[in-house]
C-alpha positions as CSV (number, residue, x, y, z in Angstrom):
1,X,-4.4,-18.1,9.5
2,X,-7.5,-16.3,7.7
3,X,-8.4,-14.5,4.7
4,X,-9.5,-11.0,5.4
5,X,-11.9,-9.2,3.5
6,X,-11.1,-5.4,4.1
7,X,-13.8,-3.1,4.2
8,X,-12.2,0.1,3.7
9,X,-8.9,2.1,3.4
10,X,-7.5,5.6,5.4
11,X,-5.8,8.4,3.9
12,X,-3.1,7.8,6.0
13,X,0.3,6.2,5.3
14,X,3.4,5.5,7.1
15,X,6.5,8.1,7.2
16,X,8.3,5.3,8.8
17,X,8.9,2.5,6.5
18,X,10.6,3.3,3.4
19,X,8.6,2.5,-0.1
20,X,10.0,0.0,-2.5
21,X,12.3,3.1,-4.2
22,X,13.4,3.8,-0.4
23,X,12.4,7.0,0.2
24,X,10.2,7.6,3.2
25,X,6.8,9.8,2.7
26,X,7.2,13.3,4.0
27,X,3.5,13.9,4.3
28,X,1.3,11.2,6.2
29,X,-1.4,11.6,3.9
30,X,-2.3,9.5,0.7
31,X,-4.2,12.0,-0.7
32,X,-4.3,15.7,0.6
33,X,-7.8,16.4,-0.7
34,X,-9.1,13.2,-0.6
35,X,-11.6,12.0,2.5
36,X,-10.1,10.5,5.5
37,X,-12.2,7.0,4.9
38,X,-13.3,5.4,1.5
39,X,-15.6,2.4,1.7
40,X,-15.3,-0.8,-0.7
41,X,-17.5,-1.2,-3.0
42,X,-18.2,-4.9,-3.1
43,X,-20.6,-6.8,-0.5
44,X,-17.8,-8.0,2.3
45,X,-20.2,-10.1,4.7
46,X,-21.0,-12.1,0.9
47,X,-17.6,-12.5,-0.1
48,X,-16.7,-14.5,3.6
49,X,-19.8,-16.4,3.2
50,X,-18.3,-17.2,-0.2
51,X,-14.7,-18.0,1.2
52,X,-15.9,-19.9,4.2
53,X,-18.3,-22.0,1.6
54,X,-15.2,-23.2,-0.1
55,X,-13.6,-24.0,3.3
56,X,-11.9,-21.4,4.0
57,X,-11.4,-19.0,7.1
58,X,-12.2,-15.6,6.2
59,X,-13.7,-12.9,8.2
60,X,-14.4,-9.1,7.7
61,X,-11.7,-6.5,8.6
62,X,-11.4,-2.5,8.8
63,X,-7.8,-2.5,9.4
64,X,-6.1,-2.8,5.8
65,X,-2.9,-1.9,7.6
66,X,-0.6,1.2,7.0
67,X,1.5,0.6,4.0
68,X,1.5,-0.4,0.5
69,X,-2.2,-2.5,0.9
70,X,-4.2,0.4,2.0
71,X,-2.4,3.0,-0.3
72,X,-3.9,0.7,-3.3
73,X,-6.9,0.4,-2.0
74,X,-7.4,3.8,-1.3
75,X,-6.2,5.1,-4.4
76,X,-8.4,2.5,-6.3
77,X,-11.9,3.2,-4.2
78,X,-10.7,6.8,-5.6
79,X,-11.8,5.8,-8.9
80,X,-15.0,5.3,-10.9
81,X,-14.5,1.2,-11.1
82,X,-17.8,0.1,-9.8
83,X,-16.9,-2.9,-7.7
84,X,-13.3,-2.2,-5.2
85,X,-12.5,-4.2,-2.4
86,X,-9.4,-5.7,-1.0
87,X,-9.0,-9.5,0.1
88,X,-6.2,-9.9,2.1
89,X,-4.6,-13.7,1.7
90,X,-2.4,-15.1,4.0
91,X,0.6,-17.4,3.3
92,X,-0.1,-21.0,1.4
93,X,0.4,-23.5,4.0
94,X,-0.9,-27.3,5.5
95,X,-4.4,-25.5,6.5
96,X,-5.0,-23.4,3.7
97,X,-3.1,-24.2,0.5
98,X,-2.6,-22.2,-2.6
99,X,-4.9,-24.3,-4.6
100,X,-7.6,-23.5,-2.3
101,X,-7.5,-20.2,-1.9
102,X,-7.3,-20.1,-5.5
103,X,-10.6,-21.6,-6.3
104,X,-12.2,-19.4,-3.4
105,X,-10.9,-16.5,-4.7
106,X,-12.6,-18.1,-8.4
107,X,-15.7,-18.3,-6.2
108,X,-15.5,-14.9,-5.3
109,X,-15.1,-13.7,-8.7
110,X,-18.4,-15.1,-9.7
111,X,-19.8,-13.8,-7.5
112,X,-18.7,-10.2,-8.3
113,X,-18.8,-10.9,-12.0
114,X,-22.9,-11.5,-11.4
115,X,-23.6,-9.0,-8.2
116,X,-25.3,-6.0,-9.5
């Protein structure tokens, strides 16, 4: 079980699995004249040292996935927002509970909040 800090999104989505309205995507594209990659904007390799400082196992990743995660992502990097990334949490359990991820995440906020 990690944390992963995702380091950028495709313009690709699925045609396969149907969105929360149930309708499957016709094209497999997010955006048809968007770029195929969009980069975060946020300092990933910081925000695991940040994570694992507060305990936690986090590492980078460049696989979003193919549905609703990356679609967000990608449509948010699309905008002028200074600071996007993506921070993938896995399920509360006996090795990493709720509470903790929730002050990492806190951690990682501050340290946005004060990166220029």
């Amino acid at each position: 079980m990690t944390i992963g800090v995702e380091t950028r999104a495709r313009n690709e989505c699925t045609r396969i699995t149907p969105d929360a309205e149930n309708i499957c995507r016709t094209s497999g594209t997010i955006d048809a004249k968007g770029p195929g990659l969009r980069q975060v904007r946020m300092d990933c390799a910081r925000v695991v040292e940040t994570l694992r400082a507060a305990s936690l196992e986090a590492e980078i990743s460049d696989d979003v996935g193919d549905y609703i995660c990356n679609h967000t992502l990608y449509l948010s990097l699309g905008t002028d927002v200074p600071r996007v990334g993506f921070i993938h949490l896995p399920m509360p359990d006996a090795r990493m509970s709720l509470a903790a991820m929730t002050q990492g995440i806190a951690h990682v906020v501050a340290l946005l909040a004060t990166s220029v």
